[in-house]
C-alpha positions as CSV (number, residue, x, y, z in Angstrom):
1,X,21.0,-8.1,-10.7
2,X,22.3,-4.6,-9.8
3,X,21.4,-0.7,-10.7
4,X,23.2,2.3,-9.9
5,X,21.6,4.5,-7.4
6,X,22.9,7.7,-7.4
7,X,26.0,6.4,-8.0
8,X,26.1,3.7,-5.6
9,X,26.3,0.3,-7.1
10,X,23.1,-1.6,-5.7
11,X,22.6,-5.8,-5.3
12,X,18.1,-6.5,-6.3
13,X,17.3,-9.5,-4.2
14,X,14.0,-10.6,-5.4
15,X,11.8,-11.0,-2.0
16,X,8.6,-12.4,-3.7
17,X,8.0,-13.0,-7.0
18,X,5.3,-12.1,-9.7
19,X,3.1,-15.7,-8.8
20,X,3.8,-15.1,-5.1
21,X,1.6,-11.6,-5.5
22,X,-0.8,-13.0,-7.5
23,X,-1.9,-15.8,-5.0
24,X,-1.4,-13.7,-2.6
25,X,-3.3,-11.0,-3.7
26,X,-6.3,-13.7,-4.3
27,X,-6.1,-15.1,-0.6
28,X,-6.5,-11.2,1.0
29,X,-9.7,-10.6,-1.2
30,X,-11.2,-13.6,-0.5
31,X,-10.9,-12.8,3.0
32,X,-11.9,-9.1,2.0
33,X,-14.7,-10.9,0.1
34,X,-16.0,-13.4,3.4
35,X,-15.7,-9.8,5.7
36,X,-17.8,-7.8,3.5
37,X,-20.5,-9.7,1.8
38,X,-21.2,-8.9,-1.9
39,X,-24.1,-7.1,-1.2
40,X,-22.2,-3.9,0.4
41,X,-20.9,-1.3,-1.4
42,X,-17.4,-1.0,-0.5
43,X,-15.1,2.3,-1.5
44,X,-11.8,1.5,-1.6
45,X,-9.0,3.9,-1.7
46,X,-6.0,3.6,-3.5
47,X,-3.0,5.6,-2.3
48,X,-0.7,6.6,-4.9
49,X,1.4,5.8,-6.6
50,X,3.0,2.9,-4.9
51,X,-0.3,0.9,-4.4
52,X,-1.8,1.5,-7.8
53,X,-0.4,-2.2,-9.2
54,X,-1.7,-3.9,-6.0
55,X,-5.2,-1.9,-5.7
56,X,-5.8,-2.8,-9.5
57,X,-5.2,-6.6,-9.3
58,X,-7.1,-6.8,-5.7
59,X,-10.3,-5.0,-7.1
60,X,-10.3,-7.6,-10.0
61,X,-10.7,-10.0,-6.9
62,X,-13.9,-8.4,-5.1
63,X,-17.0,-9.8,-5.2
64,X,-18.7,-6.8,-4.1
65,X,-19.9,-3.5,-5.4
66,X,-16.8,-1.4,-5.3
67,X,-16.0,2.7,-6.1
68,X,-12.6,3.2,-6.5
69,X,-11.5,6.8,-5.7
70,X,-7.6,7.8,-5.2
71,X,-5.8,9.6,-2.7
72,X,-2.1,11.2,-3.1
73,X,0.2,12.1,0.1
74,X,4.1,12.1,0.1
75,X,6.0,10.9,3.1
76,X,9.7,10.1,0.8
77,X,12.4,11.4,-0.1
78,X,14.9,9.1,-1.7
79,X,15.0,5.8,0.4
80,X,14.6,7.4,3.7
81,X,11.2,9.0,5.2
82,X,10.8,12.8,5.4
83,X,9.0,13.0,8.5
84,X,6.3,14.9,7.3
85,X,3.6,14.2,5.8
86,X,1.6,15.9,3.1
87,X,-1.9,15.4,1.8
88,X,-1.0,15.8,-2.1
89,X,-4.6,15.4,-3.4
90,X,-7.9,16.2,-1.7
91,X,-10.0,13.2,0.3
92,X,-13.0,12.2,-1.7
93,X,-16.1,13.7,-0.6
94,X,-18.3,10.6,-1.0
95,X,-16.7,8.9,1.3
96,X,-19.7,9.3,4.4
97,X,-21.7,6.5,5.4
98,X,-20.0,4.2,3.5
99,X,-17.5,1.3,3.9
100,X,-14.0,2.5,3.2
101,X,-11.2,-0.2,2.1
102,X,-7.6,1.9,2.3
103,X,-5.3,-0.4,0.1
104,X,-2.0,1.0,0.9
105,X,1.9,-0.5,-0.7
106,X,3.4,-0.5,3.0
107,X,3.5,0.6,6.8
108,X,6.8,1.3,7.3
109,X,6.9,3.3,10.0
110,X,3.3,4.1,9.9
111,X,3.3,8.0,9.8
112,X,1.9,7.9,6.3
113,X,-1.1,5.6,7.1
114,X,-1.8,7.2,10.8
115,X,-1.9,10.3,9.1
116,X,-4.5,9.1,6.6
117,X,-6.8,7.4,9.0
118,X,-6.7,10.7,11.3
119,X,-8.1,12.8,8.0
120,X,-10.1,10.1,7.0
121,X,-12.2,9.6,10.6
122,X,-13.8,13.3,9.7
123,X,-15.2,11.8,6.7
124,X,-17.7,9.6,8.7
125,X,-17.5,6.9,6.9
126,X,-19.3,3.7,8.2
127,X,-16.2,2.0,8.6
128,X,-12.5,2.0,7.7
129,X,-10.1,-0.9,7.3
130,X,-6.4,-0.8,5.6
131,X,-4.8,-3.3,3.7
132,X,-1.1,-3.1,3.0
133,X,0.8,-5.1,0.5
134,X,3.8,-4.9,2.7
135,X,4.1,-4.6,6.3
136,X,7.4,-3.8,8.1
137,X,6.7,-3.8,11.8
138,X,10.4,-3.1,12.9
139,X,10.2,-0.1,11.8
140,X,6.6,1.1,13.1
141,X,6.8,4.3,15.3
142,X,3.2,4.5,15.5
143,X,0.5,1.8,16.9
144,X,-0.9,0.7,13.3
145,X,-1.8,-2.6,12.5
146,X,-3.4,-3.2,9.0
147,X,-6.4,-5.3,8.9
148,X,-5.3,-7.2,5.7
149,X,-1.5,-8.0,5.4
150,X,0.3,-9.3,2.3
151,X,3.4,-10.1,3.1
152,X,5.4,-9.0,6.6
153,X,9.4,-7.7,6.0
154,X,12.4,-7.0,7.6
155,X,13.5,-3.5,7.7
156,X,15.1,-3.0,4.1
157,X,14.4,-0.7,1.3
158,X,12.3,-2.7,-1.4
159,X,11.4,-2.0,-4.5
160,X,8.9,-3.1,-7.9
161,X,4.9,-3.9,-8.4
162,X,4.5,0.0,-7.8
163,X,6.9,0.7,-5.0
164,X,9.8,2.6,-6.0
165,X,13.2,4.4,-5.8
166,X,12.8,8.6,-6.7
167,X,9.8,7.1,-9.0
168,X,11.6,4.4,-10.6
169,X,11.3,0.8,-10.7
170,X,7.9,0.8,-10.2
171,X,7.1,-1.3,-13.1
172,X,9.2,-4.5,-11.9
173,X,6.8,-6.9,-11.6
174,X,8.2,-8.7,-8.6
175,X,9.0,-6.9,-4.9
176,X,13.0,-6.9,-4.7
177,X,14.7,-6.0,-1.7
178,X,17.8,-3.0,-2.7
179,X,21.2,-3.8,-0.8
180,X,25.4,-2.6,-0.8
181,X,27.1,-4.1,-3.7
């Protein structure tokens, strides 16, 4: 398939498919489930808008009391990284003494999710883990390492199930990789 991209004809390699998330998805929260027990509550943060998809169909997996709260901050600007990072919505002010699960769509080069974790650490929160849907260590500039992984890439520009291009293409329901016709 291809899409125009600001007037650039673009090649959609599809990197894993719908069923490839979904049992993917399954095998993080049973992990998620074994770490936490079902008897703790766990918060877990959804960062918008790109993990909203993957958030929603993880929860549905827990075993465990759960609170789901959402955070906003922008990093993007087209396919590239800004640079800087902004704090769109507040931090929930719950979040002390609790368990805190960040469910994030990628670490790409990390900024966005260092910058989270240093805002989040005033909250004192009992503990804080991230899980990413995507990880793309070749392009880290910062020493994150998610505690739950879906799926590792290779430093491309990927779009679908909530990650997307100038806020399109979200909706796909597969993760495609965007290439040079």
């Amino acid at each position: 398939m291809q899409i125009q991209v600001d007037g650039t004809l673009m090649n959609v390699g599809v990197l894993f498919s719908e069923l490839d998330i979904k049992e993917r998805t399954k095998k993080i929260a049973e992990q998620i489930n074994k770490d936490y027990g079902n008897k703790e509550t766990l918060v877990v943060l959804i960062v918008l808008h790109g993990a909203i998809l993957f958030g929603a169909d993880l929860v549905r997996n827990l075993e465990m009391p759960t609170e789901i709260e959402t955070i906003r901050i922008k990093s993007y600007e087209g396919t590239s990284s800004s640079g800087t990072v902004k704090l769109v919505t507040p931090l929930p002010t719950s979040l002390e003494n609790k368990h805190v699960l960040v469910i994030e769509d990628i670490v790409d080069t990390g900024r966005s999710i260092n910058f989270l974790l240093n805002e989040l650490k005033q909250t004192k929160a009992l503990s804080i883990k991230v899980c990413s849907l995507l990880d793309k260590p070749e392009a880290h500039e910062f020493s994150i390492q998610a505690d739950y992984i879906g799926f590792t890439i290779q430093k491309n520009f990927v779009i679908g199930y909530g990650l997307d291009l100038n806020g399109k293409f979200r909706n796909l329901p597969y993760i495609a990789n965007l290439t040079k016709a």
